[in-house]
KOLMI-352049 format. One record per residue (C-alpha): residue number from 0; residue in three letters; x, y, z. Coordinates in Angstrom, 1 decimal. Layout:
<recs>
[NUM,ALA,[X,Y,Z]]
...
</recs>
This chain:
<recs>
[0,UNK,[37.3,-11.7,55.1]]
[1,UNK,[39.9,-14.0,54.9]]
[2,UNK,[40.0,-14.7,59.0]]
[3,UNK,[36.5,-15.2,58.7]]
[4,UNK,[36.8,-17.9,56.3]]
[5,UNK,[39.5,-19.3,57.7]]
[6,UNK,[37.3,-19.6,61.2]]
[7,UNK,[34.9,-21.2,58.4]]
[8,UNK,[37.5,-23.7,57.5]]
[9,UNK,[38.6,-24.8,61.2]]
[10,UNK,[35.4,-24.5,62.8]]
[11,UNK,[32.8,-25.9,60.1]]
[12,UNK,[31.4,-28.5,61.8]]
[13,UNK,[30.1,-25.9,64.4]]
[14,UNK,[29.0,-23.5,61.9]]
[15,UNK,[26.9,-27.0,60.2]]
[16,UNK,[25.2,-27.7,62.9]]
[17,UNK,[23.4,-24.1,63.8]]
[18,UNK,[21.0,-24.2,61.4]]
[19,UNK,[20.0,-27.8,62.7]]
[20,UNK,[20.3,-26.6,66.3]]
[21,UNK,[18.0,-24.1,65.3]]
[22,UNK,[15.6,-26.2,63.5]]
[23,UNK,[15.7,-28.0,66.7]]
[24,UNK,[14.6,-25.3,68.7]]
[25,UNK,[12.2,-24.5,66.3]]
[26,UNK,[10.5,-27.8,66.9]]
[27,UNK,[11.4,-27.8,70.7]]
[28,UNK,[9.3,-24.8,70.9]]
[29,UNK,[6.3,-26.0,69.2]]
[30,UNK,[6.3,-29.1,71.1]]
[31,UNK,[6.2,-27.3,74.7]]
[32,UNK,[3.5,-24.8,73.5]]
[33,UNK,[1.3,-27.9,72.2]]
[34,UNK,[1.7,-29.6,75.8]]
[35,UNK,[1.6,-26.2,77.7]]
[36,UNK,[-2.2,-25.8,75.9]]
[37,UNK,[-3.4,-29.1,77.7]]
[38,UNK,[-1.3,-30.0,80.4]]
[39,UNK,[-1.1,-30.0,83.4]]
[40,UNK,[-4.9,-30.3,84.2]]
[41,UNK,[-5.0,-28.9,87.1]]
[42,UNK,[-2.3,-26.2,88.4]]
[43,UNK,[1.0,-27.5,88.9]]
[44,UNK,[3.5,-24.6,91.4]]
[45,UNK,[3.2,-21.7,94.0]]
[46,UNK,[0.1,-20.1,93.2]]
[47,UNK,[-0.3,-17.1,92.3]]
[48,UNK,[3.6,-16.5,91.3]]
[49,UNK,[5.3,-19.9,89.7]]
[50,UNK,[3.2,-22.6,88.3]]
[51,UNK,[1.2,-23.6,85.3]]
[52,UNK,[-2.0,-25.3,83.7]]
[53,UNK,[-2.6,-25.9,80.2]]
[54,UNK,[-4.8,-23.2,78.7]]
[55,UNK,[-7.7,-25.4,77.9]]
[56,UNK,[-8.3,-26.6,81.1]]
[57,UNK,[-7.6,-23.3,83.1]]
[58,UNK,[-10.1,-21.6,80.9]]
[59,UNK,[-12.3,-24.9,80.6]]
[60,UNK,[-15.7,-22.9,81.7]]
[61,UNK,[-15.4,-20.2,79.2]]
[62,UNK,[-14.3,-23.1,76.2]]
[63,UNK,[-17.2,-24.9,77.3]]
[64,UNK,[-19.6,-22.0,77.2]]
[65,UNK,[-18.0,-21.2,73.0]]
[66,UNK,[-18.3,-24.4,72.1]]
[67,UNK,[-21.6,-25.2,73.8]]
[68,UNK,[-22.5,-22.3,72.4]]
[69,UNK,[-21.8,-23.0,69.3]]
[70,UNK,[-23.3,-26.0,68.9]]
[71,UNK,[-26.8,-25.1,70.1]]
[72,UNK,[-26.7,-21.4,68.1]]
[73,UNK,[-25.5,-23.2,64.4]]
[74,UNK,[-25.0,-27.3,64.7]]
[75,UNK,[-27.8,-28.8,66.4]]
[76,UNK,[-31.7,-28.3,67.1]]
[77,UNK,[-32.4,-30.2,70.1]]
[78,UNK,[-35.7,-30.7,69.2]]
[79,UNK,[-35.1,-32.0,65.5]]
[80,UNK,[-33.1,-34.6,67.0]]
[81,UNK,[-35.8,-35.6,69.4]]
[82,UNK,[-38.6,-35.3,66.7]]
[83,UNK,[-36.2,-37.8,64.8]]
[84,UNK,[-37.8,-40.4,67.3]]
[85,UNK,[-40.9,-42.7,66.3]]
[86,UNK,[-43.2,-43.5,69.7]]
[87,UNK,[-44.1,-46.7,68.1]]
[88,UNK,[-40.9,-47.9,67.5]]
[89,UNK,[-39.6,-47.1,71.1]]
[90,UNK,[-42.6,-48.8,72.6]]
[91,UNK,[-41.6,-51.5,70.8]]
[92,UNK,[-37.9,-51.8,71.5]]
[93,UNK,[-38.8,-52.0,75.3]]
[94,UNK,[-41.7,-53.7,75.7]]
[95,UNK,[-41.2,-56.4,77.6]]
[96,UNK,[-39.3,-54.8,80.2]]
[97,UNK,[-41.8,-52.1,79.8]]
[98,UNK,[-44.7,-54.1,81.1]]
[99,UNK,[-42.7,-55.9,83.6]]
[100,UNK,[-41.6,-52.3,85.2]]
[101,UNK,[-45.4,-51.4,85.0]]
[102,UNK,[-46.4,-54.9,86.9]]
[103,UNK,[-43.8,-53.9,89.4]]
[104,UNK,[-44.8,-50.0,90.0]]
[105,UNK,[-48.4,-50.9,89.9]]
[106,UNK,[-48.2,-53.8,93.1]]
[107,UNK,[-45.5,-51.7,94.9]]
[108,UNK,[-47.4,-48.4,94.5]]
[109,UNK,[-50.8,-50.2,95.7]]
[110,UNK,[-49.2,-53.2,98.0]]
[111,UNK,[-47.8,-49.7,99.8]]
[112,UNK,[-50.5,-46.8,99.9]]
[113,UNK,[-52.9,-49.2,100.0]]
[114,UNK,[-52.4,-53.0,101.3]]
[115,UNK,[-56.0,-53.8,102.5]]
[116,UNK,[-57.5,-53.2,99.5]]
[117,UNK,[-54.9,-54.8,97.4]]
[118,UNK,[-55.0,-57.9,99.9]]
[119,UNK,[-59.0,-58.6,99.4]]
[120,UNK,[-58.7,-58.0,95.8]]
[121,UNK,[-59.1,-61.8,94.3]]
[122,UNK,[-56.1,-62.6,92.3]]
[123,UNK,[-58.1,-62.5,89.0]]
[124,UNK,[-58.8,-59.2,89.9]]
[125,UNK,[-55.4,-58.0,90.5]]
[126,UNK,[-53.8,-59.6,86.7]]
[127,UNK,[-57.1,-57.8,85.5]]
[128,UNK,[-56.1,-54.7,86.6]]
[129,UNK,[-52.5,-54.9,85.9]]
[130,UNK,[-53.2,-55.8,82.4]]
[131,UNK,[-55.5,-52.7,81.7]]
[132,UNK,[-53.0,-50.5,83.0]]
[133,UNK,[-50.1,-52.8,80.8]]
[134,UNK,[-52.5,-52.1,77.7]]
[135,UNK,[-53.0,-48.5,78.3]]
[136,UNK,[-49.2,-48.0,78.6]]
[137,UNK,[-48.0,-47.7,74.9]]
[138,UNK,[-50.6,-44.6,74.7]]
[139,UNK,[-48.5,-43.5,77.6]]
[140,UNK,[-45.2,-43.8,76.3]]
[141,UNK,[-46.5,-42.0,73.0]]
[142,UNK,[-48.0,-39.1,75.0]]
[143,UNK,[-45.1,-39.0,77.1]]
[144,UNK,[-42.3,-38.6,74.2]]
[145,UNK,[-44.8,-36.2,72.2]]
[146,UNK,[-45.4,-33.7,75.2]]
[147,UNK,[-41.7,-34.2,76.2]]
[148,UNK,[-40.5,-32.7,72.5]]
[149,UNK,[-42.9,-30.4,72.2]]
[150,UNK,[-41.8,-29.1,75.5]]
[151,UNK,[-38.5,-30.0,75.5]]
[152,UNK,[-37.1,-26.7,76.7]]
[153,UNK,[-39.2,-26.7,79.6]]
[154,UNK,[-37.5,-30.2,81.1]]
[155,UNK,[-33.9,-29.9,79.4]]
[156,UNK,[-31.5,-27.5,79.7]]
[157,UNK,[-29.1,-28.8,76.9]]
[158,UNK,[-27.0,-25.8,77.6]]
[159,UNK,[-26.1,-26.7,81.4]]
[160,UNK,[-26.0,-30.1,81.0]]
[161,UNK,[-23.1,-29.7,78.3]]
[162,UNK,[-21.4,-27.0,79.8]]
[163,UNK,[-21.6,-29.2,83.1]]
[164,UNK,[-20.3,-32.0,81.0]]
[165,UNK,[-17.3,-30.6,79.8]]
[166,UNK,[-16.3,-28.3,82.5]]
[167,UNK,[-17.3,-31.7,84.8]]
[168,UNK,[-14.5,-34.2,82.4]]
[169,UNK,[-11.8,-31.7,82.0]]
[170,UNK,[-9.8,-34.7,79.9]]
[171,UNK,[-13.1,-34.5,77.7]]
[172,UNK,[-12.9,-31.1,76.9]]
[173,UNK,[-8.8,-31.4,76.0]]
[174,UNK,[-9.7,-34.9,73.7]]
[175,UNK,[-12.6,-32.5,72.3]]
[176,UNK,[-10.2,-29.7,70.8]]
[177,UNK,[-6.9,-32.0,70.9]]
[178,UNK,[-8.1,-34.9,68.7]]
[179,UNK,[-10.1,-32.4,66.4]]
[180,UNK,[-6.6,-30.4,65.8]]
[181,UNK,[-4.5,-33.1,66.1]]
[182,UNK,[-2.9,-32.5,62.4]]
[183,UNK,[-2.6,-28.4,63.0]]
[184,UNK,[-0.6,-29.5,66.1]]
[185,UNK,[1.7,-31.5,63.8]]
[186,UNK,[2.0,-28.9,61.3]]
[187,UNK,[2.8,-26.3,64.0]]
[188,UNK,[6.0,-28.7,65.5]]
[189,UNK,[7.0,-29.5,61.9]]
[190,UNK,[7.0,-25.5,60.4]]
[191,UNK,[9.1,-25.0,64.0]]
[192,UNK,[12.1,-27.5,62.1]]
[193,UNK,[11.5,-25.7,58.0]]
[194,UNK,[11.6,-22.0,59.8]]
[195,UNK,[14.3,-22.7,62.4]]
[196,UNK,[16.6,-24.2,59.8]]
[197,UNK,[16.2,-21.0,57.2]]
[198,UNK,[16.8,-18.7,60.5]]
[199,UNK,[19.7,-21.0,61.5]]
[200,UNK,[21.9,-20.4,58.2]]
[201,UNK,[21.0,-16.8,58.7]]
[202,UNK,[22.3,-17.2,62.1]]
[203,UNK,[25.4,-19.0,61.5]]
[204,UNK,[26.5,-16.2,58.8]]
[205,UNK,[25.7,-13.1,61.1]]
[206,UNK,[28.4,-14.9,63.7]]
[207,UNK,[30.8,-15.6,61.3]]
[208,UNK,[31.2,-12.0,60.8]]
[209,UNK,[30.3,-10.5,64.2]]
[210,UNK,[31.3,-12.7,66.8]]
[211,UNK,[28.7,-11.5,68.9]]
[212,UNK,[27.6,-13.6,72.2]]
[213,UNK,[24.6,-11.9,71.8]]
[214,UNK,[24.1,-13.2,68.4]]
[215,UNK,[23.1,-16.8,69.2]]
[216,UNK,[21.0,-15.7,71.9]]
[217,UNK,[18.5,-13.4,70.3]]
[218,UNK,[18.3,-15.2,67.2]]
[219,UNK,[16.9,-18.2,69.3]]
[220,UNK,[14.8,-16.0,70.9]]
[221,UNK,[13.0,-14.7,68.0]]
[222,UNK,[13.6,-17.9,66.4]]
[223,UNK,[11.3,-18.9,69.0]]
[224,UNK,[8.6,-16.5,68.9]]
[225,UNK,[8.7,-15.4,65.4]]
[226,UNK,[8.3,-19.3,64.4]]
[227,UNK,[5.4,-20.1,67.5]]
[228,UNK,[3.8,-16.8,66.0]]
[229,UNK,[3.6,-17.6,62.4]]
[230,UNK,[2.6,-21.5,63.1]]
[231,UNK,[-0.5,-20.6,64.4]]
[232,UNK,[-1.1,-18.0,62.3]]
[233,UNK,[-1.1,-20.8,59.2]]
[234,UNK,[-3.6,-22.8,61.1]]
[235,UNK,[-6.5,-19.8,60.4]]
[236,UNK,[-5.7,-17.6,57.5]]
[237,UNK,[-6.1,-17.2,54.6]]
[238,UNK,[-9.6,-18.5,55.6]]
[239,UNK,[-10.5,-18.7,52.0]]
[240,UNK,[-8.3,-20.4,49.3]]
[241,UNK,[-5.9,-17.7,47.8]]
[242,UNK,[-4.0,-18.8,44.6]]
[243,UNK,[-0.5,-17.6,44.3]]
[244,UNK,[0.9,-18.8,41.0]]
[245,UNK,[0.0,-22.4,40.6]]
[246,UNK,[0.1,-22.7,44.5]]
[247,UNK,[-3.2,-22.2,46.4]]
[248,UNK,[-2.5,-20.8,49.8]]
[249,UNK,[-5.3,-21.6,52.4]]
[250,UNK,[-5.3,-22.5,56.5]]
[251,UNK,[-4.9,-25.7,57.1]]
[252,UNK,[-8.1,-26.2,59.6]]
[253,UNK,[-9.5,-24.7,56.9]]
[254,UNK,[-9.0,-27.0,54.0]]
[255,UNK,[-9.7,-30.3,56.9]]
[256,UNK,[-13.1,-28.7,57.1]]
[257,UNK,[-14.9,-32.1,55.9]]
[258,UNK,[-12.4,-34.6,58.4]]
[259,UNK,[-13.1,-32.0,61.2]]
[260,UNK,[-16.5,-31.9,60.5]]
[261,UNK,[-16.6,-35.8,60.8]]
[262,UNK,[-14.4,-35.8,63.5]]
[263,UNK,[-16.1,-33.8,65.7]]
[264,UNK,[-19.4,-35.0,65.2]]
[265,UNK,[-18.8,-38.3,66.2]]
[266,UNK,[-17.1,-37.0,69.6]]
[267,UNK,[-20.3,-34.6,70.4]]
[268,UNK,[-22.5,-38.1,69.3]]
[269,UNK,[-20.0,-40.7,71.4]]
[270,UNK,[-19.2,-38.5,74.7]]
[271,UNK,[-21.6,-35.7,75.4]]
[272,UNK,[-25.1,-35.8,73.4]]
[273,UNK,[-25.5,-39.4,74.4]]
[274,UNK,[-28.7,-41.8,75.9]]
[275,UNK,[-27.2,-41.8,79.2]]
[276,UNK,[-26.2,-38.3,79.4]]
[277,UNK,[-29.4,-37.3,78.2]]
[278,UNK,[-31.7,-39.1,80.8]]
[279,UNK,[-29.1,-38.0,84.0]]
[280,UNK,[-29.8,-34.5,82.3]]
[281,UNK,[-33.9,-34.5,82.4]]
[282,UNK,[-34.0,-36.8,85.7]]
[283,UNK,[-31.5,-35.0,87.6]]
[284,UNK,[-30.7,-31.4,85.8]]
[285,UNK,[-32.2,-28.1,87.1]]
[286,UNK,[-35.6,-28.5,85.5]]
[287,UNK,[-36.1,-32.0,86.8]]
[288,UNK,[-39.0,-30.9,88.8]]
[289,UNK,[-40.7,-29.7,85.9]]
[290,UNK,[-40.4,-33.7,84.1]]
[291,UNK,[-41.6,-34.8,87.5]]
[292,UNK,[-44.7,-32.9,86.9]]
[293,UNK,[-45.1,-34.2,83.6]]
[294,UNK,[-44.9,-37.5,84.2]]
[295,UNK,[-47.2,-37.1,87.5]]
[296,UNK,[-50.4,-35.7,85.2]]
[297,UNK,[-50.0,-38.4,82.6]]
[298,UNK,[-49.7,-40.6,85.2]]
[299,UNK,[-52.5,-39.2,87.2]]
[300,UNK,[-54.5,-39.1,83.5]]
[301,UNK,[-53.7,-42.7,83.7]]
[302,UNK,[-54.7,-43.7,86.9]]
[303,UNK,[-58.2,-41.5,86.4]]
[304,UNK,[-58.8,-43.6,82.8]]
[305,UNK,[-58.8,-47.0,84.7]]
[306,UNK,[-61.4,-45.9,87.2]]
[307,UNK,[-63.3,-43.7,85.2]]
[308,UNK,[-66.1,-46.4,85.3]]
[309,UNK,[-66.3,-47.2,89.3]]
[310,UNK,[-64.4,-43.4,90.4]]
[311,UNK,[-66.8,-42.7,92.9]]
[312,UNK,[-66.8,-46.6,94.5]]
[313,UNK,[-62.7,-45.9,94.2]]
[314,UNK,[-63.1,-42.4,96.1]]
[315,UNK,[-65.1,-43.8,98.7]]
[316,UNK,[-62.8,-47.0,99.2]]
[317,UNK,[-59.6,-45.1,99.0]]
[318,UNK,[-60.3,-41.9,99.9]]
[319,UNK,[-59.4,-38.6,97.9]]
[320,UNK,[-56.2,-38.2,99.5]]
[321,UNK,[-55.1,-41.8,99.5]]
[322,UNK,[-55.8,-41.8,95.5]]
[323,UNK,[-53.9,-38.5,95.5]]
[324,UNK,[-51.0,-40.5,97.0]]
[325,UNK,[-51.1,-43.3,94.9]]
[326,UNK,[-50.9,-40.8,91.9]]
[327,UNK,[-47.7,-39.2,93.5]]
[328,UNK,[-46.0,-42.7,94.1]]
[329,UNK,[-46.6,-44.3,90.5]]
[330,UNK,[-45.4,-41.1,89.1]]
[331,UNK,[-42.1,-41.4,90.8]]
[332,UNK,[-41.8,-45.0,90.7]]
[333,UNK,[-42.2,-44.9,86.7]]
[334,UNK,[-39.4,-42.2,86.7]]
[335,UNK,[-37.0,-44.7,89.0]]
[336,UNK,[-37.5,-47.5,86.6]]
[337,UNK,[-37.3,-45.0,83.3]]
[338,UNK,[-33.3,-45.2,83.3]]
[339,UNK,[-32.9,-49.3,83.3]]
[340,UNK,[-36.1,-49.8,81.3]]
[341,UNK,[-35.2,-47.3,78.2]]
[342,UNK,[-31.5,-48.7,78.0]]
[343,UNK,[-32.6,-51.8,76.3]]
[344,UNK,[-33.5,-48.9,73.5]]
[345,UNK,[-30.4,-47.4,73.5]]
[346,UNK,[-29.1,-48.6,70.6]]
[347,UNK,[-32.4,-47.4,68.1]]
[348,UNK,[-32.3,-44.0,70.0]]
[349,UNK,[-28.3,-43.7,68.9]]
[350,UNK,[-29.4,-44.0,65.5]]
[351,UNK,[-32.7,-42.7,65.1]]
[352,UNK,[-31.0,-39.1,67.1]]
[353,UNK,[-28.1,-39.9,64.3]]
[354,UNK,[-26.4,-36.9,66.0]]
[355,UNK,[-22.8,-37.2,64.5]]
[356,UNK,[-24.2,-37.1,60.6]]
[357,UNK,[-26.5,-33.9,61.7]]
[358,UNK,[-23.8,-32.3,63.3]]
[359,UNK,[-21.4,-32.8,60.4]]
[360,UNK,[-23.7,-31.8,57.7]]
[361,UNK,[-24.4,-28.2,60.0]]
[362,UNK,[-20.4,-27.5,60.2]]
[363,UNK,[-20.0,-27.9,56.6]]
[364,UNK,[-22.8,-25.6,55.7]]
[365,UNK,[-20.6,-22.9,58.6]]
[366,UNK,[-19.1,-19.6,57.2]]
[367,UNK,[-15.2,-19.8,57.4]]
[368,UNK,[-15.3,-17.7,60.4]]
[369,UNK,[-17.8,-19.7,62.7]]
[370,UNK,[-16.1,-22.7,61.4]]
[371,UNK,[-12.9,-21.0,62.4]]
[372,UNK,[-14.3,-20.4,66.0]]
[373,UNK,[-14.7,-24.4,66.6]]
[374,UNK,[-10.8,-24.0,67.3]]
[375,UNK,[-9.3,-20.3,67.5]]
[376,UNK,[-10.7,-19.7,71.5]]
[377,UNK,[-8.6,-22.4,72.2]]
[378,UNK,[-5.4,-20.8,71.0]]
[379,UNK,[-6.8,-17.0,72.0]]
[380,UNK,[-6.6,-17.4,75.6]]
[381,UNK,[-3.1,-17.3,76.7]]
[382,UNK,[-2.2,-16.8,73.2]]
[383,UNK,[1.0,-14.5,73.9]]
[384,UNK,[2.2,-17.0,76.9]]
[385,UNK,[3.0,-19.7,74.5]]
[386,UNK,[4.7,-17.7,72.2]]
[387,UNK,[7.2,-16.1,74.6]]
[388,UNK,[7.3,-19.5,76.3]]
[389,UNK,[8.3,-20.1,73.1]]
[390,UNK,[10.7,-17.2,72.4]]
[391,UNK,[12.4,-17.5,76.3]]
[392,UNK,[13.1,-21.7,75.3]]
[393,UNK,[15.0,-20.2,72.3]]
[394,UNK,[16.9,-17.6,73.9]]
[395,UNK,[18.4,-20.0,76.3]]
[396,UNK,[19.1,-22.9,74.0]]
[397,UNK,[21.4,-19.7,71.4]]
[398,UNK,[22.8,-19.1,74.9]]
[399,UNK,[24.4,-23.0,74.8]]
[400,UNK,[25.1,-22.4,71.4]]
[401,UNK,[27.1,-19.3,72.2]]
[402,UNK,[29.0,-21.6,75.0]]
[403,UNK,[29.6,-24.2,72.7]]
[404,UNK,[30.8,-21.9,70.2]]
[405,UNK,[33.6,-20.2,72.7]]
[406,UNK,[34.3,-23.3,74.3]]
</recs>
């Protein structure tokens, strides 16, 4: 006893600084398994033997599908949001670009499928008719948006398009789960320092007394995994709050539930359920046809309405397949001018959807466990790679320790 405390007494300074060496690699650690879940984006080494890519993008497909999933199953009814839409008010936001993209498809559509008649047509006569089709076209626009909800699942797949969307922006899908976790990432590097420390004084004893090379070594290895283990392990349990004495013990995603909630509503609102994303969804998903063919028999309903009076006189003058034509065109001129014309309504749509207070108000009403599953698939995947990442970081860092100490 008395060499070891005289090896105390000479060497003290090394003995000192285990514990923060430890606590170091503690936090070293936790740092590299943070960055490990989201970086590199895309594979970085010899395929398949040397190399890495964070976990979220790797498994980006299968995140996308959870948390698409998710959202569609317990946050958000896409046809509540759409329902949260008033015709009237829409028509109103863009009607004066509205009429003028109505002018402009009406002479294109006729000026092309049809130039003689639309040439001997007096000008009076042309206004006229561009005006009658001008006044029928807030009808339109109502029948359009009540047809389009009501059917909603017929010309939108909201699933695809934010699985596409997320998959598609790989740096979306890390800021999704990265900026929604960003305080249980901090709390994972900082418990990597508290436990490291405690394990380090431990650590310095046990060689004080041994001696052992192998001392330093394995206590930073399981410094390293035991620590990367238990840190994400507080992030989840106790789900529910567990009082301990005057302590309550709960997991800290947990007890954020209202900030993530916020949080992460404003992100689905801001990036994927968006204006923009929504029309590119409807006019260019997989069930585009099927809005194509909506459009074309409200158009065609349209069309029919105006010559209701003189149809036969119009059948004879443009003939059945010529009016057929003219149907076709105006229906896909209307959906070429739908992107530019609606944006000027962006801003009402954004609020009347008011996605990021609907989603927020859902995830606080979530069980602990479905709240939980917002962030545990992106720790699950991979889970065990981080942690002997981890646990292999330590090991080699005791092994400087142990040359430092001889040395």
């Amino acid at each position: 006893m008395d060499a070891v405390l005289d090896d105390l007494a000479r060497h003290w300074w090394l003995y000192a600084a285990i514990p923060f060496v430890a606590a170091l690699i503690g936090y070293v650690t936790k740092r590299v398994a943070i960055e490990m879940m989201f970086k590199p984006l895309e594979f970085v080494g010899i395929k398949p033997f040397l190399g890495w890519q964070g976990v979220v993008p790797k498994h980006g497909g299968r995140m996308a599908a959870v948390a698409t999933d998710l959202l569609t199953s317990n946050l958000l009814d896409v046809k509540e949001v759409f329902r949260r839409i008033d015709p009237a008010i829409i028509t109103r936001e863009i009607e004066q670009p509205l009429l003028r993209a109505v002018d402009e498809v009406a002479r294109e559509v006729l000026e092309k499928h049809h130039p003689r008649l639309w040439e001997v047509m007096p000008t009076m006569a042309q206004e006229l008719l561009i005006k009658q089709v001008q006044a029928s076209t807030p009808r339109l626009v109502r029948e359009f948006m009540e047809e389009m909800t009501e059917n909603l699942d017929e010309v939108l797949d909201f699933q695809h398009m934010t699985v596409q969307r997320l998959t598609r922006d790989k740096k979306l899908l890390v800021r999704l789960i990265r900026e929604t976790s960003r305080p249980e990432m901090a709390f994972i590097a900082r418990t990597g320092i508290y436990f490291g420390f405690g394990l380090g004084v431990v650590q310095a004893f046990v060689w004080a007394l041994t001696k052992e090379p192998w001392v330093l070594p394995i206590f930073g290895g399981c410094i390293g995994l035991f620590t990367d283990w238990l840190a994400i392990k507080l992030i989840f349990v106790p789900r529910e709050p567990v009082r301990v004495g005057r302590v309550i013990l709960q997991g800290k995603f947990q007890r954020r539930r209202a900030e993530v909630a916020r949080q992460y509503g404003e992100m689905i609102a801001n990036e994927i359920l968006t204006v923009p994303n929504l029309l590119d969804a409807v006019l260019r998903g997989p069930r585009s046809d099927r809005l194509y063919a909506l459009v074309e028999r409200l158009v065609a309903h349209a069309v029919d309405e105006q010559a209701s009076v003189a149809k036969p006189m119009v059948v004879m003058a443009v003939g059945g397949q010529r009016l057929q034509e003219i149907k076709q065109a105006a229906a896909r001129k209307a959906l070429e001018r739908l992107p530019p014309t609606i944006r000027y309504a962006e801003g009402y749509l954004t609020e009347a959807m008011d996605v990021a207070k609907i989603v927020e108000r859902r995830m606080l009403g979530l069980t602990p466990l479905e709240f939980e599953g917002l962030l545990r698939p992106a720790f699950r995947q991979d889970e065990w790679k981080l942690i002997a990442v981890g646990g292999l970081i330590g090991f080699l860092v005791g092994e400087l320790q142990v040359l430092l100490m001889l040395h």
